[in-house]
N, C-alpha and C positions, 0 to 999 in steps of 0.2 A: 146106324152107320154114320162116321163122321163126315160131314163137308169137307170135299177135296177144298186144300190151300185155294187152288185154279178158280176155284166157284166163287169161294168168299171175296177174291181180290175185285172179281169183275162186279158181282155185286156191289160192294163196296163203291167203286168206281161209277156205277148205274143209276146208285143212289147221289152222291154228288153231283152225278152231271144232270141229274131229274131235278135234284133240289135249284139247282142255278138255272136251268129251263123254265121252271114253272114260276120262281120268282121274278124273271127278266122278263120273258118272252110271252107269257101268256097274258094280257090286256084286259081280262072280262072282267066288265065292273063287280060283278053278283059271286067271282071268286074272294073267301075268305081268306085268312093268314092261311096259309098252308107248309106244313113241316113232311118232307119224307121220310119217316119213321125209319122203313127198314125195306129190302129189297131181297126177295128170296126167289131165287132161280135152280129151275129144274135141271137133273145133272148133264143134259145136250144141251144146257142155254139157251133153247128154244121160248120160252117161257117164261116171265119174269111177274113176279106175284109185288105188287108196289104197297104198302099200305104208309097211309096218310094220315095227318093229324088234321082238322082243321080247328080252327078258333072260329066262333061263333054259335048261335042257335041250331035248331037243326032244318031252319029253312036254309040257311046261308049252309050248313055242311051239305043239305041235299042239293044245293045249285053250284055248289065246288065237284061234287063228285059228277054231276051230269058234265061240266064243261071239261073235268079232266078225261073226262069216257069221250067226246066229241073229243078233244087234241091229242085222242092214243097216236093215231097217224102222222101227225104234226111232229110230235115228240120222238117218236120212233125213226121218221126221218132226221130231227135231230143229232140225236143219239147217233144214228149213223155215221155223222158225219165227225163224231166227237171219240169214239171210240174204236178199237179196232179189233172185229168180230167178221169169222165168217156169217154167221149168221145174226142180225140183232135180234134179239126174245121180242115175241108178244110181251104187249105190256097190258096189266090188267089192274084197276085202281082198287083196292081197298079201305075202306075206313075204321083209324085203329083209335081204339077207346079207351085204349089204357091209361091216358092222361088221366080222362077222366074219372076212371077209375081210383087212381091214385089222388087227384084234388078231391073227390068222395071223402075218401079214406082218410086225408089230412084233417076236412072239415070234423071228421065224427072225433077221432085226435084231441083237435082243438079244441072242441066241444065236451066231450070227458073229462080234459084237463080246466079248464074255464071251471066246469060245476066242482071239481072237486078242491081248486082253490076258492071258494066262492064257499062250501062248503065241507070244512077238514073234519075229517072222521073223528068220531068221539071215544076218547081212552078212558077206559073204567076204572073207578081207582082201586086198585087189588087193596083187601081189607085184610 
């Protein structure tokens, strides 16, 4: 079933105003770079799934996600005041990896491409 227009615009919107809250507002020295990936909300809007990128180790991604779990409430009043919802959604942090996934996948790339310029396949000479 596709996402009602409705869903995707507030999302959208949820995601913006989360990304500029957590950049401005949030002060905690132990939070890393943090990017909001992408924001996916339940079809009553009740509910709002947040996942997050952070830069750093995964001490610094584990103390990004505790202090964004401490400022659900913070943010959620925020938000409130930023957007226009009968209801604001639960917010609920998640950590998305697909960066890294994808810097994985460039290294190995890079790495195949490196050995096989470093090493060019040997042509036989047809006799």
């Amino acid at each position: 079933m596709a996402k009602s227009k409705r869903i995707e615009q507030v999302a959208a919107e949820i995601q913006t105003i989360l990304g500029e809250l957590i950049r401005s507002e949030i002060r905690d020295p132990r939070m890393g770079f943090t990017t909001v990936m992408s924001v996916n909300l339940s079809p009553d809007l009740y509910y709002a799934h947040v996942n997050v990128s952070v830069m750093g180790d995964s001490d610094v991604r584990s103390e990004t996600m505790k202090t964004l779990n401490r400022a659900r409430g913070f943010l959620r009043r925020e938000l409130s005041q930023r957007i226009q919802l009968r209801q604001v959604p639960e917010l609920s942090f998640h950590l998305d990896t697909s960066l890294d996934a994808r810097e994985h996948m460039d290294t190995l790339f890079n790495s195949i491409e490196q050995e096989r310029l470093e090493n060019p396949p040997h042509l036989d000479d047809e006799e």
